[in-house]
C-alpha positions as CSV (number, residue, x, y, z in Angstrom):
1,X,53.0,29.6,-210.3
2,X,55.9,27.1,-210.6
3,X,54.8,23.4,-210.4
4,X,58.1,22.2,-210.4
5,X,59.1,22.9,-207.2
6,X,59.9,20.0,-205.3
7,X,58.4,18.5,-201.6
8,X,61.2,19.8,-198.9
9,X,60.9,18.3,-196.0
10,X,63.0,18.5,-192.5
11,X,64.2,15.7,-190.6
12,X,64.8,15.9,-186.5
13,X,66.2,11.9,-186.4
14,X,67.7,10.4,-183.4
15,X,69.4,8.1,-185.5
16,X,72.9,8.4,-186.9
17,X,73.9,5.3,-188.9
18,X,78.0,5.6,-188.7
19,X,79.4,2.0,-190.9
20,X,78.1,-1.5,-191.8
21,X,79.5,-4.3,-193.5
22,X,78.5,-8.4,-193.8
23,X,81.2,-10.4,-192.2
24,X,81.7,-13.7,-193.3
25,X,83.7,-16.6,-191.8
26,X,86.9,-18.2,-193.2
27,X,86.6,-20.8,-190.3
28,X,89.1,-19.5,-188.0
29,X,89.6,-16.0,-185.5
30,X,87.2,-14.9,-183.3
31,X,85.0,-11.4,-182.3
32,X,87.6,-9.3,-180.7
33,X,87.2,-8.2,-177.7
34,X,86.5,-4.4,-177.2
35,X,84.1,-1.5,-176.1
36,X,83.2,0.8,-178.6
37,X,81.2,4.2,-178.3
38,X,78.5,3.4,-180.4
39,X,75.6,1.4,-180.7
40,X,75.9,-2.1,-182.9
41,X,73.4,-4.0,-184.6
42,X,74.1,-7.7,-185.3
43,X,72.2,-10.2,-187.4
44,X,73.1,-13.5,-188.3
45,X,72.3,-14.9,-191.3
46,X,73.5,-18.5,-191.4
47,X,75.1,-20.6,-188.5
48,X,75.8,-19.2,-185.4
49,X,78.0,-16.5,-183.3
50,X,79.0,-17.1,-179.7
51,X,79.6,-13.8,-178.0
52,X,79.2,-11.9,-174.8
53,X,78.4,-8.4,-173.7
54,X,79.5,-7.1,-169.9
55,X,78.5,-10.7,-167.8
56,X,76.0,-12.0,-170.5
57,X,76.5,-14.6,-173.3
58,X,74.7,-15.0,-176.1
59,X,74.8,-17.9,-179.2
60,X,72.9,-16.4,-181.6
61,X,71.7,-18.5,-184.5
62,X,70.7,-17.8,-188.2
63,X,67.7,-15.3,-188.2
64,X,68.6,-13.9,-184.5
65,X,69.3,-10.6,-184.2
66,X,71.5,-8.1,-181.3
67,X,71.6,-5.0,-180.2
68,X,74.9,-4.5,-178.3
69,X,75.0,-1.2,-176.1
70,X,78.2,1.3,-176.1
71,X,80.5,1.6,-173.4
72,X,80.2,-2.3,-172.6
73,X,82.5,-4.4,-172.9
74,X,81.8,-7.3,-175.7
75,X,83.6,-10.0,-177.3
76,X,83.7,-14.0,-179.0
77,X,82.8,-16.5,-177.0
78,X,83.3,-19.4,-179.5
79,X,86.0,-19.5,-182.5
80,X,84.0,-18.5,-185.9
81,X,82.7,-21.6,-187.4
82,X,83.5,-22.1,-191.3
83,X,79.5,-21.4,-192.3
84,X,78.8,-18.0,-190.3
85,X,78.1,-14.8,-191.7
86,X,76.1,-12.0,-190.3
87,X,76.1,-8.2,-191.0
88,X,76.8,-5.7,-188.2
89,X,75.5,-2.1,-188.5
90,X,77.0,0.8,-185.7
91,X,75.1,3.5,-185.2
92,X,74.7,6.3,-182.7
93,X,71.5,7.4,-181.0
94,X,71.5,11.6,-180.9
95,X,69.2,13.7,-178.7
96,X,65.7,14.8,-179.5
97,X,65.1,18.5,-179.9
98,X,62.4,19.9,-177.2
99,X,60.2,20.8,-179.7
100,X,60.5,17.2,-181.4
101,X,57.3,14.8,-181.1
102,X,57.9,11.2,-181.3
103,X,56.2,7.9,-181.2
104,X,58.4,5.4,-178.9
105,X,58.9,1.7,-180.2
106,X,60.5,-0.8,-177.7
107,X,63.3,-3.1,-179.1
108,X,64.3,-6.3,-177.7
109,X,68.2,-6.7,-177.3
110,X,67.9,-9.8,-178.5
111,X,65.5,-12.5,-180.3
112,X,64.3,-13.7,-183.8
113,X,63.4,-11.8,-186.5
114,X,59.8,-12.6,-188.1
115,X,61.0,-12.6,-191.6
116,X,64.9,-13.4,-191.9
117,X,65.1,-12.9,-196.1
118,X,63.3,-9.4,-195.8
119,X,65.7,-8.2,-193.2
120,X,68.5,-9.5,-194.7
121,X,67.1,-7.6,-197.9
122,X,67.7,-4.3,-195.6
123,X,70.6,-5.1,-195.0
124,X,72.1,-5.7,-198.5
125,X,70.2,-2.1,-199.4
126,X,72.2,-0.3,-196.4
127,X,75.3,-1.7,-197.7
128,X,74.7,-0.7,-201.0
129,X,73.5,2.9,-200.4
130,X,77.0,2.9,-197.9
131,X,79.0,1.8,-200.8
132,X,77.0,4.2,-203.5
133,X,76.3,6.8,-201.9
134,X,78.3,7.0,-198.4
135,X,77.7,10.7,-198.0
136,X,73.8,10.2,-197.7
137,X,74.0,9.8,-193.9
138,X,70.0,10.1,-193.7
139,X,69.2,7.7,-196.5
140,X,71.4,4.9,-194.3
141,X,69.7,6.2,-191.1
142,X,66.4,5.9,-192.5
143,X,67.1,1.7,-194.0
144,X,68.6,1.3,-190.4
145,X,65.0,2.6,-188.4
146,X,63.3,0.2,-191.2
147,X,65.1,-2.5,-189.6
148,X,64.7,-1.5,-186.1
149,X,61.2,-1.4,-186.5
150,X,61.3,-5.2,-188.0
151,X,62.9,-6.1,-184.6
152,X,60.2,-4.3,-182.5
153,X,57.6,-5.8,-184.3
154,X,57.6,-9.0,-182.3
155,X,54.9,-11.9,-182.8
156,X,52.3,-12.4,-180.6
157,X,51.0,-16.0,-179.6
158,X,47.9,-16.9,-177.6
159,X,48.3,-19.9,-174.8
160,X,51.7,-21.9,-174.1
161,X,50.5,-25.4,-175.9
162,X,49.2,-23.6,-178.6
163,X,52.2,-21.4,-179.1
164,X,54.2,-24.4,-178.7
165,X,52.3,-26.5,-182.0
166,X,52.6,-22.6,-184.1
167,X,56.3,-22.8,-183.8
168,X,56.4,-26.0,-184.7
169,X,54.3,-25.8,-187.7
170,X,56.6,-22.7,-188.2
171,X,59.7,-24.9,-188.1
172,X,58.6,-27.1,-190.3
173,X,57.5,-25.2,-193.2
174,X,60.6,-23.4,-192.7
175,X,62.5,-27.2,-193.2
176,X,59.8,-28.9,-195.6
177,X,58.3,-26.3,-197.6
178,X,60.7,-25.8,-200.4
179,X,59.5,-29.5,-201.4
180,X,56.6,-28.6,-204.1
181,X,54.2,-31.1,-202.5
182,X,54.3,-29.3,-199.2
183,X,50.6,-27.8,-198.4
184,X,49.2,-26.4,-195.3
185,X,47.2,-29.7,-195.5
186,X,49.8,-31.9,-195.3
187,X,51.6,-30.0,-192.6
188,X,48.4,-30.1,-190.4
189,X,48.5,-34.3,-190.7
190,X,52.3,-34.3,-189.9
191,X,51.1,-32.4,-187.0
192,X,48.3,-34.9,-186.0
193,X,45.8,-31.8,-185.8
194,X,42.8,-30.4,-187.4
195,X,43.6,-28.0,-190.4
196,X,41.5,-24.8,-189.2
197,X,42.6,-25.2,-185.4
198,X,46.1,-25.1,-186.9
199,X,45.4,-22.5,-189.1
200,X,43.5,-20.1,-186.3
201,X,46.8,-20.7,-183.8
202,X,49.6,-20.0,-186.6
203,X,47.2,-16.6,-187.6
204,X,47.1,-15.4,-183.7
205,X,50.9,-16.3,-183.2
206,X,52.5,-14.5,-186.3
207,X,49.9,-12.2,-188.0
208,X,49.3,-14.1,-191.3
209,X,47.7,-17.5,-192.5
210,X,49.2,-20.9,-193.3
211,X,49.4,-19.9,-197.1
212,X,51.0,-16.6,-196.6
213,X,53.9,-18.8,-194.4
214,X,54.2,-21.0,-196.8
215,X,55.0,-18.4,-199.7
216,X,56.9,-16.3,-197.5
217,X,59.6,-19.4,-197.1
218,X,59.5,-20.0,-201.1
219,X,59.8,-16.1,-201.5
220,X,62.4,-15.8,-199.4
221,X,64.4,-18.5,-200.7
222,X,64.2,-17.3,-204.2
223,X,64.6,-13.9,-203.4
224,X,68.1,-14.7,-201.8
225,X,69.0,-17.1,-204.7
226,X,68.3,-14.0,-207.4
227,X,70.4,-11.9,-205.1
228,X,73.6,-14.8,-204.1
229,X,73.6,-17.4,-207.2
230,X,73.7,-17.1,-211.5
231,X,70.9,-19.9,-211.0
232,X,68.2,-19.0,-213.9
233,X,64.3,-18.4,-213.4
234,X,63.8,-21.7,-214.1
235,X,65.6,-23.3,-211.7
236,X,65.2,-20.5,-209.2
237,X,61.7,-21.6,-209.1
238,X,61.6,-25.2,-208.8
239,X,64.7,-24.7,-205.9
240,X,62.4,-22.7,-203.9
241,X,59.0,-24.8,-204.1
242,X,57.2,-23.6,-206.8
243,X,55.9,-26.3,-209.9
244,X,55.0,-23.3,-212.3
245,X,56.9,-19.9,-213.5
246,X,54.0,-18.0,-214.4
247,X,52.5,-18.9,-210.8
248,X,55.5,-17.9,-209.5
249,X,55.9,-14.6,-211.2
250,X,52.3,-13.7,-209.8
251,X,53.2,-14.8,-206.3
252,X,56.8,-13.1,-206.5
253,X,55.4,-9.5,-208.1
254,X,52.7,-9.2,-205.7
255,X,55.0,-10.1,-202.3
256,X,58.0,-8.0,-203.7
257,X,56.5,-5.4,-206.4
258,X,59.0,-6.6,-208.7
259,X,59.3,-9.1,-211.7
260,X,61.9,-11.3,-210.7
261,X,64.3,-10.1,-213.1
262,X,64.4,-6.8,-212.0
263,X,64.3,-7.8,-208.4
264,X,67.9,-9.5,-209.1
265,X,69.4,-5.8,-210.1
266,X,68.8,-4.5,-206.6
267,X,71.8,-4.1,-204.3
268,X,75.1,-4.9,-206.8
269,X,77.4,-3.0,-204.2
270,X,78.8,-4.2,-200.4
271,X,81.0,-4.2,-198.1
272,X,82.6,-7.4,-196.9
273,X,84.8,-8.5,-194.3
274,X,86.3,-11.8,-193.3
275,X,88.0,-10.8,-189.8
């Protein structure tokens, strides 16, 4: 008996993912106007992109996302400003066989995405697997439903007042908590409010605790700086919030599943465009 033999498995996907690329501003142009026969994904990943689709306008600012429809007319509403970039992703949507089963997920066509950095992580890999390896059309459909199901994975908050104080605890670790002193303590006296209540509201609006927030921002910060900058370890971690490497090590290993230094070999390869 051969033991060899590898797992074959058959795909029925509705997704096609046709091209992506990361645009980035040289502070002048703006989005054509045009319809286009496929669906696009847009995500903006630092300042913001004024555009419209059929009679609605959008400004979408870093960490928002948009799915623009095909057959509708879409264009800029606002000349590129010098610090935007976002990465746009066209893809086509094909039809189900009869005989398919399929779990339905329901994506917003527009609003934030929970965790910017780890989106903009799928992003870099579908840019690098088109760049790599632009025959594998399912390996690129595949990153693009990951993403997808980042967008339909919305947050969910509890009363109005106390949603209100959760996103602004969120706003503030996502300003303050690169500064090593930051702590969920000292965010809840900034906030005037008991620790635990703050703590209870944050966990019922996004899932995860004060702590968790708090790495996730440092994480994301360093994982972008091991991907965008020649900064060293060392100065990776005290620009993202951490006082101590081997704490950060720990804390970066167990978010990502990768030593930092092996984290920054992922995604070499993209495609960019500046108009």
């Amino acid at each position: 008996m051969r033991t060899d033999k590898p797992l074959e498995l058959k795909f029925a996907f509705p997704l096609k993912a046709l091209n992506g690329g990361l645009f980035v501003s040289r502070g002048c142009g703006i989005h054509p106007t045009r319809t286009i026969d496929s669906h696009e994904l847009i995500f903006v990943r630092s300042g913001m992109l004024g555009i419209f689709e059929d009679k609605q306008r959008f400004e979408l600012k870093e960490g928002d996302a948009l799915l623009l429809r095909p057959g509708l007319r879409h264009g800029g509403t606002l000349a590129y400003p010098p610090d935007l970039s976002f990465f746009w992703i066209h893809f086509l949507i094909e039809k189900e066989s009869k005989t398919t089963k399929s779990q339905q997920i329901e994506i917003p066509r527009v609003g934030r995405v929970a965790e910017p950095q780890r989106f903009a992580e799928l992003c870099l890999r579908f840019l690098d697997a088109q760049e790599s390896d632009p025959g594998n059309r399912l390996r690129l459909s595949l990153l693009l439903a990951l993403m997808l199901a980042e967008l339909a994975a919305a947050p969910k908050s509890s009363g109005p007042e106390a949603a209100a104080l959760a996103a602004r605890a969120s706003e503030l670790i996502a300003v303050d908590s690169l500064d090593q002193d930051f702590s969920a303590g000292r965010l809840a006296a900034k906030l005037r409010c008991n620790p635990d209540y703050l703590g209870r509201i944050f966990k019922a609006a996004y899932g995860y605790s004060l702590t968790r927030a708090i790495h996730n921002r440092r994480i994301a910060q360093a994982r972008k700086l091991l991907l965008e900058s020649n900064l060293n370890i060392g100065e990776i971690v005290g620009a993202s919030g951490f006082g101590d490497i081997a704490f950060f090590r720990r804390i970066f290993k167990r978010h990502t599943g990768f030593a930092p230094h092996s984290f920054r070999k992922l995604c070499p390869r993209r495609h960019i465009n500046t108009e």
